[in-house]
C-alpha positions as CSV (number, residue, x, y, z in Angstrom):
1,X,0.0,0.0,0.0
2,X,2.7,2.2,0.7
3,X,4.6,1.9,-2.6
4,X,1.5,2.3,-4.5
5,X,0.9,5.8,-2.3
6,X,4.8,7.2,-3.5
7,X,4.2,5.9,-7.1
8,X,1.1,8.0,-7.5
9,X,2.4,10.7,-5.7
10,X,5.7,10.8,-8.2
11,X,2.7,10.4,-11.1
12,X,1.1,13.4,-9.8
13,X,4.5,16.1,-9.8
14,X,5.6,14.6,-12.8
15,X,2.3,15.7,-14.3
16,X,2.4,18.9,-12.3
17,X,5.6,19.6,-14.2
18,X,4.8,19.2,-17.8
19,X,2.2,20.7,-17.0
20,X,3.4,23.9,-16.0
21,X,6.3,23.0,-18.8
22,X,4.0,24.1,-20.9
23,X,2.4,26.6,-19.6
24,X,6.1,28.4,-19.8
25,X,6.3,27.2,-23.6
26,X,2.9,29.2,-24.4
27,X,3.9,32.0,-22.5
28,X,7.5,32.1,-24.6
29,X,6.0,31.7,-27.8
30,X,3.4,34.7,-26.8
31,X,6.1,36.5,-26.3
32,X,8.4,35.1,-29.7
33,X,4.7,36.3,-31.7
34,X,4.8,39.8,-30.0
35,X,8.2,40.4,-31.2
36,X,7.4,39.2,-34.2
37,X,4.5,41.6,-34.5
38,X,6.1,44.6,-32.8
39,X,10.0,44.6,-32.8
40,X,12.4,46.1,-30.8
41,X,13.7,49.8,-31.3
42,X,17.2,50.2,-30.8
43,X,20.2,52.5,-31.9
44,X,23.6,52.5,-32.9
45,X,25.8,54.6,-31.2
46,X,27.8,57.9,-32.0
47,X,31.2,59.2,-30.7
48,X,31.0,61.8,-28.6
49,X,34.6,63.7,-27.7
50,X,34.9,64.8,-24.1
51,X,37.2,67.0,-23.3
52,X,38.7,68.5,-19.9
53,X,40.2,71.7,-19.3
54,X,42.5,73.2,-16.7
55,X,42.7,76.5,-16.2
56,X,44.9,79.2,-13.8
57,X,43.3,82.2,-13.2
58,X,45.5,84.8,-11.5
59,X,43.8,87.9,-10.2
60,X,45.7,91.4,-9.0
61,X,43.6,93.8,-7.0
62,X,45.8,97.2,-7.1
63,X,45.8,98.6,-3.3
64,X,44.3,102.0,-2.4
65,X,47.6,103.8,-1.7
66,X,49.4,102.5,-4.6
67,X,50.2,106.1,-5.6
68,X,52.0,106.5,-2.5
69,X,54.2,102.9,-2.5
70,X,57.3,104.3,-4.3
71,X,56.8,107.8,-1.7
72,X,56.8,105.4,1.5
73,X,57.9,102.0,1.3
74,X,60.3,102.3,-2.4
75,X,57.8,100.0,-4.1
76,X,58.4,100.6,-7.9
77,X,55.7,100.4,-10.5
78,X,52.8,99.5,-8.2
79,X,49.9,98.3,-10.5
80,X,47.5,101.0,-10.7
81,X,44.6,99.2,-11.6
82,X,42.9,95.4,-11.4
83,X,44.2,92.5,-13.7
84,X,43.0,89.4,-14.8
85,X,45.0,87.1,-16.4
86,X,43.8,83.6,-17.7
87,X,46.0,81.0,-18.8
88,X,45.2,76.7,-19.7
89,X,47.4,74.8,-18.0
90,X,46.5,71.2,-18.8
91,X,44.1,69.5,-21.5
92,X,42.7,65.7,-22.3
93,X,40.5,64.2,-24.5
94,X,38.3,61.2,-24.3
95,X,35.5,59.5,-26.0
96,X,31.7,58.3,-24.9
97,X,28.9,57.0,-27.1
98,X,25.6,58.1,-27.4
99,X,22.5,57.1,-29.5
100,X,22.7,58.5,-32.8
101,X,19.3,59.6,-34.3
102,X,20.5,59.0,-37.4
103,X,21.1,54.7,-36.5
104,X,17.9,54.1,-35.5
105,X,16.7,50.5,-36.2
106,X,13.9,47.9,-36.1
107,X,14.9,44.1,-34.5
108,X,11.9,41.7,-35.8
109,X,11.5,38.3,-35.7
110,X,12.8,36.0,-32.9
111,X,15.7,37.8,-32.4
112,X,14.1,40.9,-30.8
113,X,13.4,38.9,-27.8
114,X,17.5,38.2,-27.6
115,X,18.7,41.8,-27.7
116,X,20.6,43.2,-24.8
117,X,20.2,47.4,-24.7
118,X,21.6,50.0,-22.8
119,X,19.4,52.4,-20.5
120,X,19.1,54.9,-23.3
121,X,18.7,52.4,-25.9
122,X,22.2,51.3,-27.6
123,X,22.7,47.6,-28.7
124,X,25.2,46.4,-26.4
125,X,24.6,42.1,-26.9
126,X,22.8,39.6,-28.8
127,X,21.9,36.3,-27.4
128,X,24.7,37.2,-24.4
129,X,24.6,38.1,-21.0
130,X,25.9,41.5,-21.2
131,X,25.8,44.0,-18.5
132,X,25.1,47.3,-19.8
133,X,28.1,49.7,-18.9
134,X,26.3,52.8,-17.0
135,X,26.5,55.8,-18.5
136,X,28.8,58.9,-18.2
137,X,27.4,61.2,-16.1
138,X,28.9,64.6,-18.2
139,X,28.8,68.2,-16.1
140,X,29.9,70.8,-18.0
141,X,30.9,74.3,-15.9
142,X,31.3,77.4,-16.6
143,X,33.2,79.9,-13.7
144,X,32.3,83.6,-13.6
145,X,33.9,86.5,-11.6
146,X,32.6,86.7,-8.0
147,X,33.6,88.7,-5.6
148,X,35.1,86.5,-2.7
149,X,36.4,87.9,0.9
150,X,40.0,87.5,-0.5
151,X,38.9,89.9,-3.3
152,X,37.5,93.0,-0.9
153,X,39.9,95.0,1.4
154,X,39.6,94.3,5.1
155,X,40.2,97.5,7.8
156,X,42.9,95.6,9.4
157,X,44.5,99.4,10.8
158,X,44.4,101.0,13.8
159,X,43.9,104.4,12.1
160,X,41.0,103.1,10.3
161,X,42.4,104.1,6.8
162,X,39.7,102.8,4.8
163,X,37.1,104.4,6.4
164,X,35.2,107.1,4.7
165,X,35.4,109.1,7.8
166,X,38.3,109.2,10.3
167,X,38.0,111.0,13.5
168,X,41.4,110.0,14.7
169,X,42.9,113.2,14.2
170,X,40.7,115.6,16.1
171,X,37.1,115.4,17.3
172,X,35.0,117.7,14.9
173,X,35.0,117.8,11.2
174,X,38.5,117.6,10.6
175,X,39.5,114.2,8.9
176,X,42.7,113.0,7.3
177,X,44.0,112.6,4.2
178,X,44.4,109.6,2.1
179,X,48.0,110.3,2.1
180,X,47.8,110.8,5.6
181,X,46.7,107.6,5.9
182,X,48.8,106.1,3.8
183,X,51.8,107.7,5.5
184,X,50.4,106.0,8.8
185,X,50.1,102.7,6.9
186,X,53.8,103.0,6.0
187,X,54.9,103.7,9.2
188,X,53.0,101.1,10.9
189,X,55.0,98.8,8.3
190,X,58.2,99.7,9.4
191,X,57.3,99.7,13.2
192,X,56.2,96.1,12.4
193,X,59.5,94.9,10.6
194,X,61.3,96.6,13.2
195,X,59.2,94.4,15.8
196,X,60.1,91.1,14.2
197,X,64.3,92.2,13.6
198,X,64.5,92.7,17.4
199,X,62.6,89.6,18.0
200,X,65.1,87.6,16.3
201,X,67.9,89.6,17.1
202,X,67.3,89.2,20.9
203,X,66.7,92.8,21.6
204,X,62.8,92.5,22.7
205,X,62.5,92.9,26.2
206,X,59.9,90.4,25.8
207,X,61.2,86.7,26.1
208,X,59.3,84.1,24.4
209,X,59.2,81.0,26.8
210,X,59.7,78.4,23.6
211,X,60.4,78.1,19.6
212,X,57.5,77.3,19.3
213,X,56.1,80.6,20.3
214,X,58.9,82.6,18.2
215,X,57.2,80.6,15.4
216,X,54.0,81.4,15.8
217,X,55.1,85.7,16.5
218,X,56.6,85.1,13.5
219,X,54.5,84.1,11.5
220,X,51.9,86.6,12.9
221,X,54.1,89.6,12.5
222,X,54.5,88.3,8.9
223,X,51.0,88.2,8.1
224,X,50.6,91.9,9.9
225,X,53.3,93.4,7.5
226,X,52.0,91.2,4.3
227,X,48.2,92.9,5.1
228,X,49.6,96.1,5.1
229,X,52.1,96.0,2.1
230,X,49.1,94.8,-0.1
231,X,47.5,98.5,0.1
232,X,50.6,99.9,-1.7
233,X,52.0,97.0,-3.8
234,X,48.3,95.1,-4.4
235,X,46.9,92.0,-3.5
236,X,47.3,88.5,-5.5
237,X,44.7,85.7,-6.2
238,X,45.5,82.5,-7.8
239,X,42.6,80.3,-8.6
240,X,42.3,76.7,-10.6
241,X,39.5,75.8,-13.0
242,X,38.3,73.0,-14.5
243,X,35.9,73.0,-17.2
244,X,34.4,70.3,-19.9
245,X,33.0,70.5,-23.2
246,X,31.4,68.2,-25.6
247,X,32.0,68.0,-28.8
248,X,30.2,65.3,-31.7
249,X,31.4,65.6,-34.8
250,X,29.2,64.5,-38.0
251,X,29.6,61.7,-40.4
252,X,31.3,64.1,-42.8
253,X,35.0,63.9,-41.4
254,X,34.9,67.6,-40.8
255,X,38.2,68.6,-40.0
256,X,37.2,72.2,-38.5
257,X,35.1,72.3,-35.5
258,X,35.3,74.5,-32.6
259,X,35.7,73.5,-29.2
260,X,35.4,76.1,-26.7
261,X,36.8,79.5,-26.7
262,X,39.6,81.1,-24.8
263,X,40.6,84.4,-24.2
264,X,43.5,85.9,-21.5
265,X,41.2,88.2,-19.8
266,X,38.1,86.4,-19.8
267,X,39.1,83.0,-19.3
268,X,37.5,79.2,-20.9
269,X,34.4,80.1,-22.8
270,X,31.9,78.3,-24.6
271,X,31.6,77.7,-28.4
272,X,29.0,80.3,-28.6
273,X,30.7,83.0,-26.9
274,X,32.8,84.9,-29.7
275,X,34.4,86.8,-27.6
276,X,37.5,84.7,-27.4
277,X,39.6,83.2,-29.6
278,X,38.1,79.5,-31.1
279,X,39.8,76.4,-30.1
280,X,39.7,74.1,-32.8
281,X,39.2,70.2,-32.7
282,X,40.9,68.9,-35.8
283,X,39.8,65.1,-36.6
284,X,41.6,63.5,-39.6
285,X,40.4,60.2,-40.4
286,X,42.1,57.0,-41.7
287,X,41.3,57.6,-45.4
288,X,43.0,54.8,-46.8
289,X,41.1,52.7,-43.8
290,X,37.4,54.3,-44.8
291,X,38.1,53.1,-48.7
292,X,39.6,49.8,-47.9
293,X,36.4,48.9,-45.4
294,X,34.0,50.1,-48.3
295,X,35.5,48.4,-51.1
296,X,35.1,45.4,-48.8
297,X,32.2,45.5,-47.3
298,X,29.6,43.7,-49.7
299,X,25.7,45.1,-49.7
300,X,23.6,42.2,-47.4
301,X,19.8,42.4,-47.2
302,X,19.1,41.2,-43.3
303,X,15.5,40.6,-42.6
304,X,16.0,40.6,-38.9
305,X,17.0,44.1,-38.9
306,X,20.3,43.9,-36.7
307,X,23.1,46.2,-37.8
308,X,26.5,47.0,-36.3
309,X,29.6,49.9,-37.2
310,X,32.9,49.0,-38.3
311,X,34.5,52.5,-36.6
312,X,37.1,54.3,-37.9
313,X,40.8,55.4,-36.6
314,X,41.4,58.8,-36.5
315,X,43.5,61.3,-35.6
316,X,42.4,64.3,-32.9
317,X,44.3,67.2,-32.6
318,X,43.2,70.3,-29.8
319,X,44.8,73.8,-31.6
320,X,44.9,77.2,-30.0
321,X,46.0,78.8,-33.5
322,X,49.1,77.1,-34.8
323,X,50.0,75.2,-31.2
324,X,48.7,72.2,-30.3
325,X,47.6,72.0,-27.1
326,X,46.7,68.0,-27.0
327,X,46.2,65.5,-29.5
328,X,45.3,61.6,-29.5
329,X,44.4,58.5,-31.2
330,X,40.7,57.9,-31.0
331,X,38.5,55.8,-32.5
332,X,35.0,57.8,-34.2
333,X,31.7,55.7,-35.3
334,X,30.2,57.9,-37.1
335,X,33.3,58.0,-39.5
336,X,32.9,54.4,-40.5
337,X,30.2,52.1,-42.0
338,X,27.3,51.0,-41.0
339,X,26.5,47.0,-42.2
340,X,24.1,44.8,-41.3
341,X,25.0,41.3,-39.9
342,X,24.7,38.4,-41.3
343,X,21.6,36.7,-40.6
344,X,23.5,33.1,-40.0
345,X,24.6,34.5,-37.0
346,X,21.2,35.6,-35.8
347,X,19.6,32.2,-35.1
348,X,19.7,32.0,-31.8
349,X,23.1,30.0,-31.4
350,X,25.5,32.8,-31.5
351,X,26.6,35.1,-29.4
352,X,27.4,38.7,-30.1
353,X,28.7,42.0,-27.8
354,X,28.9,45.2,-29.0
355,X,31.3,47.9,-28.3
356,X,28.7,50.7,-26.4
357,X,30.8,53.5,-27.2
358,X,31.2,52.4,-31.3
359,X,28.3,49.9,-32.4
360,X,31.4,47.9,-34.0
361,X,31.3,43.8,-32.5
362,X,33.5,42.9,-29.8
363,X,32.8,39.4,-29.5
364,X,31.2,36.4,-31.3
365,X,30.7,33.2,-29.7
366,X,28.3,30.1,-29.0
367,X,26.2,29.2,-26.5
């Protein structure tokens, strides 16, 4: 009795199983028929060129007595007025893809239900497991001129030369001078260097108990004298930018496209902005390449509407007029050929992976 209770019990899940067998194979072939029907939208992708700049921005705010600095202090041809001075230190180049509205295709048949895509709709595999690469997250910034608390002029004096209105002299109406003040300033400059000679030297009545605290006097008095210099001789501001821009060229191979502007006074500016100079992108494809893959590749009908690009090689160069400021090897999709693949290798036992930023295969294989 008991073996004849197991045997129908292993008749029943064995039933249960085919059953829901094929249940799955209905639902799979629903699904084959509505790919059939609909197909699967996907594109091919475009190079995009990225490229970073570095920037030094060095800023001179004249000081307020600087007509007095040679009179007081010997300072020789203190700047008389702001300056802003740009200058790119460093530049790199580097490549993304992006659906190309011009690549957009249909997948139909059996096939569609196969294909692998990336978030915004690339081919990236056929018939593989392929992890879609995430995509490149671009910011593109552009710095203005902000005023910033090193840029304003703090009333670091005891005679309150900055003020409008100085009642330091006498009580009343009678104020000083700017030159008055600037005299003052000067004075309070050598009274300061004075301070830190007899510090070193010894000759302060004031001992301090450690090195450590003639360190830190020091550096103080320093900073005093340095604050107070800056109103004759000016104040300096060095700042670092970086900055990105995006540049796609078209299918054409144009060898003349502008990447950002640049000017010294103004700084890294946009393509649009004509007041700076152009920086020009100069892209030389492999033309020996191009007619060697066309005079090869034959013209193939595909009914399953899969197509991939064979890239091509070319050479980048970033110019500010006749010097180049960086230049690379890169490989541009649009540039090459589009072709459609074979449709022997679309029957479900091959795989395929494509290159997300180019379209072009990277890998063929079974399952």
């Amino acid at each position: 009795m008991r073996v004849l209770t197991v045997l129908m019990l292993i008749v029943s899940l064995f039933a249960m199983n085919v059953q829901s067998s094929a249940k799955d194979d209905k639902k799979k072939t629903a699904g084959e028929l509505a790919a059939i029907a609909g197909g699967v939208i996907y594109a091919l992708p475009r190079t995009v060129i990225h490229i970073d700049v570095e920037a030094a921005q060095d800023i001179l705010i004249h000081g307020p007595y600087n007509a007095y600095a040679q009179k007081y202090l010997g300072i020789m041809d203190a700047p008389r007025a702001d300056e802003e001075i740009w200058s790119i230190t460093n530049v790199g180049m580097d490549t993304y893809g992006e659906p190309d509205p011009t690549a957009v295709y249909k997948a139909v048949g059996n096939i569609a239900t196969l294909l692998s895509l990336t978030e915004d709709g690339l081919i990236a595999g056929i018939n593989s497991e392929v992890k879609p690469e995430a995509g490149k997250v671009i910011s593109n910034i552009i710095p203005f001129r902000s005023a910033e608390k090193g840029d304003t002029w703090n009333d670091v004096s005891m005679h309150t030369f900055l003020a409008e209105k100085d009642t330091t002299k006498k009580a009343g109406t009678n104020f000083k001078s700017l030159e008055e003040k600037a005299a003052e300033a000067a004075s309070d400059i050598l009274k300061y260097r004075k301070k830190k000679a007899n510090l070193l030297s010894g000759k302060d009545d004031k001992f301090m108990p450690d090195g450590g605290a003639y360190q830190v006097m020091c550096t103080e008095l320093d900073k005093i004298i340095s604050d107070y210099t800056e109103l004759f001789a000016g104040r300096k501001i060095h700042r670092k930018h970086r900055l990105s821009f995006d540049v796609v060229p078209d299918g054409k191979g144009g060898k003349a496209l502008v990447a950002f502007r640049f000017s010294p006074t103004a700084g890294v500016l946009p393509a649009s902005n004509v007041s700076g100079k152009p920086i020009m992108l100069e892209l030389e494809p492999n033309a020996d390449l191009k007619q060697k893959i066309e005079s090869t590749v034959t013209p193939e009908v595909t009914t399953k509407g899969i197509y991939c690009r064979i890239p091509l090689a070319t050479q980048a160069r970033l110019l500010n007029g006749s010097d180049i400021l960086a230049q690379a090897k890169m490989t541009i999709a649009q540039f090459g050929v589009i072709t459609p693949i074979s449709d022997g290798l679309l029957n479900g036992e091959y795989a395929i992976e494509f290159y997300p930023a180019t379209g072009a295969i990277r890998r063929i294989g079974t399952n």
